[in-house]
C-alpha positions in Angstrom: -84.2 -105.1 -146.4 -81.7 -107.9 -145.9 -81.3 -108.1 -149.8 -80.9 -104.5 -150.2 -78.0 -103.9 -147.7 -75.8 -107.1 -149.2 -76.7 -106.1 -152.5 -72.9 -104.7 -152.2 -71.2 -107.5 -151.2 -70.1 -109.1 -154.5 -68.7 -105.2 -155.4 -66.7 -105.1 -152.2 -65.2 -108.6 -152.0 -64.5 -108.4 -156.3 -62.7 -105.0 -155.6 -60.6 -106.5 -152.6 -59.5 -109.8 -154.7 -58.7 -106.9 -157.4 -56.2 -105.1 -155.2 -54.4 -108.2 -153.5 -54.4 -109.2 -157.3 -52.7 -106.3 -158.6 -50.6 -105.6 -155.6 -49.1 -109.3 -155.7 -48.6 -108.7 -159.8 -46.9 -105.3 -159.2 -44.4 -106.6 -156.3 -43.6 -109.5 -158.4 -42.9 -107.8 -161.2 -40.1 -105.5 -159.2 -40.0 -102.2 -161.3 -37.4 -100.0 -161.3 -35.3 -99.0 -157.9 -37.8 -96.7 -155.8 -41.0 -97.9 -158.3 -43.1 -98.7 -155.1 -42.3 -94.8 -153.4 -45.4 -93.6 -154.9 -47.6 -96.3 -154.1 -50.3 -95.7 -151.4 -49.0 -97.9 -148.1 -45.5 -97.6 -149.3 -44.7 -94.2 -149.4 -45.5 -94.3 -145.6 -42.2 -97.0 -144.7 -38.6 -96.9 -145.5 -37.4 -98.4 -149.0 -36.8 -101.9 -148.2 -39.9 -102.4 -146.9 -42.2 -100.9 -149.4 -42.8 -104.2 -151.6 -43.6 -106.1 -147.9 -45.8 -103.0 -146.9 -47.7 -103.4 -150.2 -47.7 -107.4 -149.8 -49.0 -107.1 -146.3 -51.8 -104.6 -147.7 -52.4 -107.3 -150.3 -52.8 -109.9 -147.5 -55.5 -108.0 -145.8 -57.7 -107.2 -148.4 -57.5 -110.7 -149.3 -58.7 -112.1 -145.5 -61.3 -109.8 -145.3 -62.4 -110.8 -149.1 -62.8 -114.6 -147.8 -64.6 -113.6 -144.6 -67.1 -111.4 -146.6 -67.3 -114.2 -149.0 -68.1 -117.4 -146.2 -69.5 -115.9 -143.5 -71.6 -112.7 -142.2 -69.2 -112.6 -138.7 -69.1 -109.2 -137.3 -65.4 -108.8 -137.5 -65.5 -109.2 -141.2 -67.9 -106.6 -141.9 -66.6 -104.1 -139.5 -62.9 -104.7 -140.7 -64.3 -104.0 -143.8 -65.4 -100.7 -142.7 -62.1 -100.0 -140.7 -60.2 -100.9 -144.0 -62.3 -98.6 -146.1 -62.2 -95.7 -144.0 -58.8 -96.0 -142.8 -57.9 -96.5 -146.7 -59.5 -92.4 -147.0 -57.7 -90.7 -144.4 -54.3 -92.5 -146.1 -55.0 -90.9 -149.3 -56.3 -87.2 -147.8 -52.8 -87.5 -146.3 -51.1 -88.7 -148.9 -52.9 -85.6 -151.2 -51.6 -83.3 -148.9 -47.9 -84.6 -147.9 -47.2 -86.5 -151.1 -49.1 -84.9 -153.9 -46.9 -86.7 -156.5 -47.8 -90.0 -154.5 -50.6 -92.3 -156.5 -53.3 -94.5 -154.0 -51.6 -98.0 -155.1 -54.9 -99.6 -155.2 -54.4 -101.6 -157.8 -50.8 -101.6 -157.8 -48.7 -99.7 -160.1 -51.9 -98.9 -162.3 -52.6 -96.6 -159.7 -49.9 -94.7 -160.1 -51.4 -91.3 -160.5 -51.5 -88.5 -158.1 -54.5 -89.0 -155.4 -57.3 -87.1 -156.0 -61.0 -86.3 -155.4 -62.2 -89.4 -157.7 -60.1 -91.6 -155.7 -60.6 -90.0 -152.3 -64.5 -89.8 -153.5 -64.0 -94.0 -154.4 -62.9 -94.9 -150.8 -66.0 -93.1 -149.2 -68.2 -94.7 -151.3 -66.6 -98.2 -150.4 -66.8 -97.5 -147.0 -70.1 -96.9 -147.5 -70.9 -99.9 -148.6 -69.1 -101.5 -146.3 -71.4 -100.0 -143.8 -74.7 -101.4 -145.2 -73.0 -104.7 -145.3 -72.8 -104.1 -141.2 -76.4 -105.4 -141.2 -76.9 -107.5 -143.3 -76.7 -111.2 -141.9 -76.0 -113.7 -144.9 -72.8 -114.3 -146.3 -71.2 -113.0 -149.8 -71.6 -116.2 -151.4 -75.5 -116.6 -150.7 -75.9 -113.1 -153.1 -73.6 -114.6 -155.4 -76.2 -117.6 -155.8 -78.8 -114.9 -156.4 -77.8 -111.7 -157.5 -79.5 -108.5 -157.7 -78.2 -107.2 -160.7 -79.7 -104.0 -160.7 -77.9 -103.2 -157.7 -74.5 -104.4 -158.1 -74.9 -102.6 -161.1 -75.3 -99.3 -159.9 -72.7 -99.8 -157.2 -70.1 -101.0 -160.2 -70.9 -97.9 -162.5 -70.3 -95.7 -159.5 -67.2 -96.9 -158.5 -66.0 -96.8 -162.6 -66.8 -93.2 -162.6 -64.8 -92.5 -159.9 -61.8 -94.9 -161.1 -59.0 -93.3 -163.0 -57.3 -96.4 -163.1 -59.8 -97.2 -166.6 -58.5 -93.9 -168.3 -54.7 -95.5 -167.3 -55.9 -98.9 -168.7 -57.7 -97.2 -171.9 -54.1 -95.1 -172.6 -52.1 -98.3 -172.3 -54.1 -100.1 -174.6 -53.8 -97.4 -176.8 -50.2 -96.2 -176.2 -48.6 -99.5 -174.4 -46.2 -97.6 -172.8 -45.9 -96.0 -169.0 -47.2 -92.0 -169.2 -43.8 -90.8 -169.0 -43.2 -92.3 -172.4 -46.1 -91.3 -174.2 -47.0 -88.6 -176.8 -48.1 -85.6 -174.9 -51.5 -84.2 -175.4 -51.1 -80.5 -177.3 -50.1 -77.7 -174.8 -52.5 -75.8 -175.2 -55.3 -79.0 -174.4 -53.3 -79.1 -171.4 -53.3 -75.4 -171.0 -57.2 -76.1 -170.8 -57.4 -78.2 -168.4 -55.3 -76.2 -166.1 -57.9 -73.6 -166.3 -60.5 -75.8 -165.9 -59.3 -76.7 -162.5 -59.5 -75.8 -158.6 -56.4 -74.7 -158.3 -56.3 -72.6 -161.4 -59.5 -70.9 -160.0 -57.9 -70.2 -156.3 -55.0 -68.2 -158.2 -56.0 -67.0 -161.2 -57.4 -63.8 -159.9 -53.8 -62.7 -158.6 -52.1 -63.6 -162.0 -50.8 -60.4 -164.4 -51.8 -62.4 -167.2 -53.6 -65.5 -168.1 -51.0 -66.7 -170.4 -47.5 -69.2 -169.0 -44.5 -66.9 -169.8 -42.4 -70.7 -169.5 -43.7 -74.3 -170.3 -41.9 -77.9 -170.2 -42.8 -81.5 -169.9 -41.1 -83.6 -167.3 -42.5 -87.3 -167.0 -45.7 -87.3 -166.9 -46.5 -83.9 -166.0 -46.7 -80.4 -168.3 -45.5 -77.6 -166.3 -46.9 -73.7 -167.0 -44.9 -70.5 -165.4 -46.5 -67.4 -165.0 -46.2 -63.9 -163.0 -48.7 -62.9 -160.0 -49.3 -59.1 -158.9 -46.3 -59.2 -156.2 -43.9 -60.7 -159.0 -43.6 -64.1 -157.8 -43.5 -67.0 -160.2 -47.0 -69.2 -159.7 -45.9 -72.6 -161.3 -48.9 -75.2 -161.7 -47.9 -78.7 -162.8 -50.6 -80.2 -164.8 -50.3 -84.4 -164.3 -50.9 -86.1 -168.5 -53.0 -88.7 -168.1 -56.9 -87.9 -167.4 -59.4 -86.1 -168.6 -59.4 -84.1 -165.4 -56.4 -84.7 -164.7 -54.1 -84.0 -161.5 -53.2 -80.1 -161.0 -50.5 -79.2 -158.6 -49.4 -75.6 -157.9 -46.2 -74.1 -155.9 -45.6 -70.1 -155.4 -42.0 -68.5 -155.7 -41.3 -65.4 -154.4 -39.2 -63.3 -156.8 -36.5 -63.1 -154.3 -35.5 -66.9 -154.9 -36.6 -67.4 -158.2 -33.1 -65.5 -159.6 -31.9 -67.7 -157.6 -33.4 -70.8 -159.5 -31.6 -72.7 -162.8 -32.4 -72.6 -165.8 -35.4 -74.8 -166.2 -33.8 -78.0 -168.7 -36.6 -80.4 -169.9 -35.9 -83.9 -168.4 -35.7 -86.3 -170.9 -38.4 -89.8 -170.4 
């Protein structure tokens, strides 16, 4: 039983050295002014101390990476847990205050909005986490004798719930950030739209299942159309992903005269 529940602990402690990785890489690096006020912890503390907010997420992933690593201490494996389930209830909040906001897992690669893959990732780590609880050897006695099988099955589920690989596959192919990038066709984002939640929870209130307006902005394809009370129903469908992102925001008729002219903004 002892090898099943720290079958996980070479997944856990390689996706924590992974984030402090990445998060040291993409505070480094700087960015542009206001680059780190989509990133997971930072969005949640005042400008100047985004890149310390992100370096002091860094640092705790990478203490409780060593202590899984050396030592099968309580404190460890139940920080662990803490981290992992406090690390979900971030992004739910972040989904539903900042739905532009990315996790910042990974740093800047995890840039795109939060959603159920990456909430869906956290549980699962947490999870994990959990069985780790219970067992009592250290990270680096699996490491001498893995069971690959296991960490296996615990590394494909956490791919299929990364959308950071999609963002790695595109700049491999593109090698530029989404916002510069040749958009997929309208109408292949006009599909995914309707394959989506929120396209669903609306569409029976639309006049007509085709966008009387459509622009790009950034990295996200916007689509206008009219519901039953006139209002404008605008959904903003996020470029990168095969299911990707899909916000959506309702304008009552009486403000939208009041509303510019929509003007693409140029990347």
């Amino acid at each position: 039983m002892t090898f099943v529940l720290a079958s996980q602990l070479p997944v856990l402690i390689a996706v924590l050295v992974l984030g402090t990785v990445a998060k040291v890489i993409t505070v480094s690096s700087g960015g542009e002014p206001g680059s780190f006020s989509k990133l997971g912890p930072a969005v949640l503390v005042p400008a100047r101390m985004q890149g310390p907010a992100l370096l002091g997420c860094a640092l705790g992933e990478l203490v409780l990476a060593t202590g899984l690593l050396l030592t099968a201490h309580p404190i460890f494996r139940w920080g662990a847990v803490a981290f992992f389930a406090l690390s979900t209830y971030v992004l739910l909040e972040l989904r539903r205050r900042r739905p532009d906001a990315g996790c910042g897992c990974f740093g800047e690669i995890s840039a795109a909005p939060v959603g159920r893959r990456s909430v869906g990732r956290t549980i699962v780590l947490t999870g994990m986490a959990g069985m780790a609880v219970w067992a009592e050897v250290p990270g680096v006695a699996v490491f001498a004798d893995p069971p690959w099988p296991l960490i296996a099955a615990g590394l494909v589920a956490l791919a299929v719930m990364s959308p950071e690989i999609e963002e790695l596959i595109d700049r491999v192919r593109y090698r530029a950030p989404c916002e510069q990038r040749p958009a997929p066709a309208e109408s292949v984002m006009l599909s995914r739209l309707r394959a989506s939640g929120a396209w669903r929870a609306h569409r029976d209130q639309l006049t007509t299942t085709d966008p009387y307006d459509s622009w790009r902005e950034l990295c996200w394809r916007f689509f206008v159309f009219r519901n039953q009370d006139r209002d404008d129903v605008v959904f903003a469908v996020y470029l990168s992903g095969r299911r990707p992102a899909v916000r959506v925001a309702v304008v009552s008729g009486e403000d939208s005269d009041a509303l510019p002219v929509y003007t693409p903004v140029s990347a």
